[in-house]
SERO-4910 file (N, C-alpha, C, O; in steps of 0.05 Angstrom, whole numbers):
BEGIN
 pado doro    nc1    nc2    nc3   cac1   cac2   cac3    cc1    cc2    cc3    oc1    oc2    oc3
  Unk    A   3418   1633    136   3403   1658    138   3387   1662    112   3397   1658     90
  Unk    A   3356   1673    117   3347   1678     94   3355   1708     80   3357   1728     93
  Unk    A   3360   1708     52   3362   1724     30   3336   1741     43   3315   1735     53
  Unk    A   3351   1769     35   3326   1801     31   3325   1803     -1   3342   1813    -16
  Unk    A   3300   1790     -9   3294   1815    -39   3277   1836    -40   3254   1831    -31
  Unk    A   3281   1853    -46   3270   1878    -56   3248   1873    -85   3256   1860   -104
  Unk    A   3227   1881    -84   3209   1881   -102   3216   1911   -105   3224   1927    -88
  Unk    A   3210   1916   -145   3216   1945   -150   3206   1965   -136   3220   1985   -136
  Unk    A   3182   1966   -120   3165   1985   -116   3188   1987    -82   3199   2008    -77
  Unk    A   3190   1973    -71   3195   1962    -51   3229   1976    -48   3239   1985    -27
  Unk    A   3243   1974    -75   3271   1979    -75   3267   2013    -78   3280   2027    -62
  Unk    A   3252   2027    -96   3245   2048    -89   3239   2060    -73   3250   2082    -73
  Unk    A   3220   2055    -53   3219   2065    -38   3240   2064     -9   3241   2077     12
  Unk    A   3252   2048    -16   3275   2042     14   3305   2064      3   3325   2069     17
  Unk    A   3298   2072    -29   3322   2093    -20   3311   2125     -6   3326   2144     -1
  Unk    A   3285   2126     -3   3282   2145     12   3302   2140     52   3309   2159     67
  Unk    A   3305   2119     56   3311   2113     80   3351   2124     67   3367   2137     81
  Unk    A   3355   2117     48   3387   2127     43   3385   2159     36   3407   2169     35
  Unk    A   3366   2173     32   3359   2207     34   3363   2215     54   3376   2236     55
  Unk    A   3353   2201     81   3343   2212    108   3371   2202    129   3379   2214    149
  Unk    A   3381   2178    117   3409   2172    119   3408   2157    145   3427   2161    160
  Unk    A   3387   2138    154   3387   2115    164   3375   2092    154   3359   2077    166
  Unk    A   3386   2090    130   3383   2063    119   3397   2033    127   3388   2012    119
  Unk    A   3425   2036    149   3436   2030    156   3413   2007    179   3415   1983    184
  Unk    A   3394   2028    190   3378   2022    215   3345   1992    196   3333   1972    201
  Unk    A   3349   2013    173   3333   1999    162   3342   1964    148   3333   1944    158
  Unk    A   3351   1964    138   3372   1935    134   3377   1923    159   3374   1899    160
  Unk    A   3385   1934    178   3384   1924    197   3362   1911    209   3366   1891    222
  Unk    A   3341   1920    207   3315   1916    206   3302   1894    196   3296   1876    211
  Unk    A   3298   1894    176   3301   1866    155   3314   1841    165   3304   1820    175
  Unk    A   3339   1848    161   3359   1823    171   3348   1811    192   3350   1787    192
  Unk    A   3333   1824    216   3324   1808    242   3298   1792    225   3296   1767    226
  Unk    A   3277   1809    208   3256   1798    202   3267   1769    182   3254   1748    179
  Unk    A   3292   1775    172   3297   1743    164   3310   1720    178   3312   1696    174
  Unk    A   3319   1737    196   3323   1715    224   3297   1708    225   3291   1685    216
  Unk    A   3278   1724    237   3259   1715    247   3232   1682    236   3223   1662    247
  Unk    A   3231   1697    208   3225   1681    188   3238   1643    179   3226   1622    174
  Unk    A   3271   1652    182   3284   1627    196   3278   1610    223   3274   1586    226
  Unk    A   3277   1624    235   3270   1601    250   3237   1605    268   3231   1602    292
  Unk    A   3223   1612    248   3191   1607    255   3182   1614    271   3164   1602    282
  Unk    A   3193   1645    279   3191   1661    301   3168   1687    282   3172   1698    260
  Unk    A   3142   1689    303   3130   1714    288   3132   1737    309   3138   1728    332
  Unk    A   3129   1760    307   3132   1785    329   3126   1805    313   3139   1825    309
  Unk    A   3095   1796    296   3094   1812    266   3059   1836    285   3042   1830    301
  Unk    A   3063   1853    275   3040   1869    283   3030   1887    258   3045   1891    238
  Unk    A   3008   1896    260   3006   1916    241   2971   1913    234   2958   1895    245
  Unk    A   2954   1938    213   2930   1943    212   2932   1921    188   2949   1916    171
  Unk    A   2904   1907    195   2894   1872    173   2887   1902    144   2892   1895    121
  Unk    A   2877   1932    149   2863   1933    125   2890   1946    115   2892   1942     91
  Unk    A   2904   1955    121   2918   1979    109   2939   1939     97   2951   1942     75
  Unk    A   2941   1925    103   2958   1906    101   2947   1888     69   2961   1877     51
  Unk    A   2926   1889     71   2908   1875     46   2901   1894     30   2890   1887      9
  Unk    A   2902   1918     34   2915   1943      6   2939   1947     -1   2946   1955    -24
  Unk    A   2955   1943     17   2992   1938      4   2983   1909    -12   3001   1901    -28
  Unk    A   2965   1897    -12   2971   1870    -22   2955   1870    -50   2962   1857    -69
  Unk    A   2934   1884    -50   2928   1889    -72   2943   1911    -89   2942   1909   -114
  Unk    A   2957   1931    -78   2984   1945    -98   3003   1932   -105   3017   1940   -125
  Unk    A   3008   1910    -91   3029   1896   -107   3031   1875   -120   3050   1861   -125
  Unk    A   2989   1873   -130   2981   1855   -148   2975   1833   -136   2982   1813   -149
  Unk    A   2966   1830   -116   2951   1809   -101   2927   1805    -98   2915   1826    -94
  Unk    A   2916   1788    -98   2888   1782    -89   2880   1788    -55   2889   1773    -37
  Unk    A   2868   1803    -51   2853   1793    -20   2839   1779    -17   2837   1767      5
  Unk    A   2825   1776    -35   2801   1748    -33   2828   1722    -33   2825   1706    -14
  Unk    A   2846   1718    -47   2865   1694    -40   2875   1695    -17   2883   1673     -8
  Unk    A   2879   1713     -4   2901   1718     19   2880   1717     51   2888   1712     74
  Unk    A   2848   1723     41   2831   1722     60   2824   1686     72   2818   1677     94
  Unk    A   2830   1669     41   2823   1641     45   2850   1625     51   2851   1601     47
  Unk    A   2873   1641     59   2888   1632     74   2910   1629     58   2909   1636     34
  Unk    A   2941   1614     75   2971   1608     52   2967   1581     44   2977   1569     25
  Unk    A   2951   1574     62   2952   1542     48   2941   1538     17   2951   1523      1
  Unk    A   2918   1553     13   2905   1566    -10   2930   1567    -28   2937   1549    -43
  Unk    A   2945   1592    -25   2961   1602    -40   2985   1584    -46   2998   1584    -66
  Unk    A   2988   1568    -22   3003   1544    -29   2993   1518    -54   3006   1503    -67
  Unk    A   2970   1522    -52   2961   1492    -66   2964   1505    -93   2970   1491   -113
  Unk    A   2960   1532    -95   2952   1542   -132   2987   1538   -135   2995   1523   -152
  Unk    A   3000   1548   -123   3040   1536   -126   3044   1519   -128   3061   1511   -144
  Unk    A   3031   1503   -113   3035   1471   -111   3028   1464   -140   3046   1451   -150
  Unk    A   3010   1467   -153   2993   1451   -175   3004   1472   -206   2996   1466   -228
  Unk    A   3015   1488   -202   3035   1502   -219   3067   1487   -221   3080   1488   -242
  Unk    A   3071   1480   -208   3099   1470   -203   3109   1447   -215   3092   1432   -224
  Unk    A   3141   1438   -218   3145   1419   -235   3146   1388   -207   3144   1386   -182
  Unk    A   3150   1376   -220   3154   1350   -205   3168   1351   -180   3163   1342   -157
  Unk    A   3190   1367   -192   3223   1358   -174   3207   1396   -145   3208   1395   -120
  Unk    A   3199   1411   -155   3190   1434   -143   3162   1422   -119   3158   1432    -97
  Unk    A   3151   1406   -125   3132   1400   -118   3133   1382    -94   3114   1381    -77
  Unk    A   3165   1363    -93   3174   1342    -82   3182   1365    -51   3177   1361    -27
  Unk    A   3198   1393    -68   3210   1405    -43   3197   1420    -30   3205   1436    -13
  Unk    A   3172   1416    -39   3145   1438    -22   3139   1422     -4   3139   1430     19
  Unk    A   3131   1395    -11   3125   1372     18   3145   1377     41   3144   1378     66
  Unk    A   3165   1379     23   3186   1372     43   3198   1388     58   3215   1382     75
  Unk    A   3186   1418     51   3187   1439     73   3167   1445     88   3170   1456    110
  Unk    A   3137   1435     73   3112   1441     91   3114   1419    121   3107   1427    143
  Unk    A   3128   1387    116   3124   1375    122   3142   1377    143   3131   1368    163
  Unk    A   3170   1386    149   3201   1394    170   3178   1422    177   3170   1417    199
  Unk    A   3168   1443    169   3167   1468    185   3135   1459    196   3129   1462    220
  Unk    A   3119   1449    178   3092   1441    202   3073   1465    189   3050   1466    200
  Unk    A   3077   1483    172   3067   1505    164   3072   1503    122   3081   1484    108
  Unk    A   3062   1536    111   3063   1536     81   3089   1538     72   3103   1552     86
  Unk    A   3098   1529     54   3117   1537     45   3121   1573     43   3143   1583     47
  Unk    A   3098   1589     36   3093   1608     38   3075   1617     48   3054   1606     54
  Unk    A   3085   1652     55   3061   1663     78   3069   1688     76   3094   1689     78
  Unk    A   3053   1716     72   3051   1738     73   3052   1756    111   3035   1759    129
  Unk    A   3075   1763    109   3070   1781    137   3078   1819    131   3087   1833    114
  Unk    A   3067   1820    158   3074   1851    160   3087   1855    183   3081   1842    202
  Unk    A   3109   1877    183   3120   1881    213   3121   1909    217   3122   1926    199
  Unk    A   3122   1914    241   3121   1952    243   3153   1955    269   3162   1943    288
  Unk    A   3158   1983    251   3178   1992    283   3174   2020    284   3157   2034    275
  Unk    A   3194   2025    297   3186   2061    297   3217   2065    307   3229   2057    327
  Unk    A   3227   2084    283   3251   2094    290   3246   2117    298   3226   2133    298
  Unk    A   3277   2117    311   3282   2161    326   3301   2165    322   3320   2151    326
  Unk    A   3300   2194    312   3325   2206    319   3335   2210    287   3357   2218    280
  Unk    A   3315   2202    272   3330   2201    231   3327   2243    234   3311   2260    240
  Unk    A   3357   2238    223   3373   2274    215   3360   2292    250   3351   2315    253
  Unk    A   3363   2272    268   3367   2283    295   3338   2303    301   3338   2321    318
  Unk    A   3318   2298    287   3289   2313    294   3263   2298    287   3242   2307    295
  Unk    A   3263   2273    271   3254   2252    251   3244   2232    264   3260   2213    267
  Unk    A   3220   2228    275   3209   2197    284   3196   2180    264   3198   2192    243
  Unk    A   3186   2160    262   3185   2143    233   3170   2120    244   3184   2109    261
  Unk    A   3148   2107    240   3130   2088    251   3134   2077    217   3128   2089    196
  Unk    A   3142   2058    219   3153   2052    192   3133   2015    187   3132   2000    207
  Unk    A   3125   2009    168   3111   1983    163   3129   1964    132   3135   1976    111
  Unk    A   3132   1940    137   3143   1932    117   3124   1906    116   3119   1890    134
  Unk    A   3113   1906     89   3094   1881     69   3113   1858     61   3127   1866     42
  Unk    A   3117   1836     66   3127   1814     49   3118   1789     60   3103   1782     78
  Unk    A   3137   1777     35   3125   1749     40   3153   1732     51   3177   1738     47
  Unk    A   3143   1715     61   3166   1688     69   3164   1669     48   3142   1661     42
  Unk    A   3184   1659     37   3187   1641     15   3206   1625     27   3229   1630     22
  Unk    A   3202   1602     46   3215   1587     55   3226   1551     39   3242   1533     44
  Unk    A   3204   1556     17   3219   1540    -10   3255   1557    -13   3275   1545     -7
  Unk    A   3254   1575    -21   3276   1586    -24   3297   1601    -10   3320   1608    -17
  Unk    A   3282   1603     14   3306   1617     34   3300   1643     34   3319   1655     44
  Unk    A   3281   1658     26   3268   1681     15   3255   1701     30   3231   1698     29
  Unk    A   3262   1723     45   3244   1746     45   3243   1771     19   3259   1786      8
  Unk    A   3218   1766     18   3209   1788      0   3200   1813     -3   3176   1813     -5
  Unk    A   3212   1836     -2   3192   1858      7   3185   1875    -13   3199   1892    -25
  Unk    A   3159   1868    -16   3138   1885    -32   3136   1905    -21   3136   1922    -39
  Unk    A   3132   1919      7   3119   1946     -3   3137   1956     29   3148   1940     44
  Unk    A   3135   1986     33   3145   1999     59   3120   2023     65   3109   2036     48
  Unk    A   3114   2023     93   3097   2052     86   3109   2062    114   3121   2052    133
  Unk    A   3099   2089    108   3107   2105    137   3135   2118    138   3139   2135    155
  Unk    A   3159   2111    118   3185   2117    114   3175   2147    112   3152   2153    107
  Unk    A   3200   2169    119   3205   2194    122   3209   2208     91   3230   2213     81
  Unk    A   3184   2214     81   3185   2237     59   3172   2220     37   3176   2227     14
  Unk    A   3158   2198     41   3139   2176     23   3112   2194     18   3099   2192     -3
  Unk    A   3101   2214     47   3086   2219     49   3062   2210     51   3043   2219     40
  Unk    A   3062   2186     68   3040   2177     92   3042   2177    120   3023   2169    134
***
């Protein structure tokens, strides 16, 4: 199973979901998107602009992310040490895809403190070098104020 990390912005904002007191629903949440990510399943939706401004808040390029992961793969690739470089083939080469890749997924909870609906969006990346979901950013959570 892939690992959930939290980016700071990311860990902040998900304790608003332990305020509202279904954070429970939210982790739960996640956990499928790293199933999903395991085994190369996408069921990812969401707006391309509001998605490439989470990406520039959390210090990303859009111009990199517009020219694709493979892009973003090669500047990793050519950063990397020998033995790092060996296990990027060797995951691009078993999954058929980047070692890395930026997605977004949306849900919509009901029923948070029994009056509360929540169209909720979560930013990360798949780091399948490492076994890795990453979540940079959340929007739409209850009392974030969007």
């Amino acid at each position: 199973m892939y690992q959930i990390k939290l980016r700071s912005k990311a860990a902040s904002e998900i304790q608003l979901a332990k305020e509202y007191f279904f954070f429970d629903r939210v982790t739960h949440w996640l956990k499928q998107l790293a199933d999903e990510a395991e085994h190369g399943e996408s069921h990812m939706s969401g707006d391309l602009d509001e998605f490439l401004h989470a990406i520039n808040e959390v210090e990303r390029s859009a111009d990199d992310f517009r020219k694709g992961h493979w892009t973003e793969s090669f500047r990793r690739f050519r950063d990397a040490t020998v033995m790092d470089r060996i296990r990027m083939l060797l995951v691009s080469l078993r999954r058929r895809e980047p070692p890395w890749r930026m997605a977004v997924a949306v849900t919509w909870f009901t029923g948070i403190l029994d009056s509360l609906d929540a169209e909720v969006h979560v930013f990360y990346e798949i780091d399948h070098l490492n076994r890795l979901i990453i979540i940079n950013k959340f929007t739409g959570l209850p009392g974030q104020g969007h």
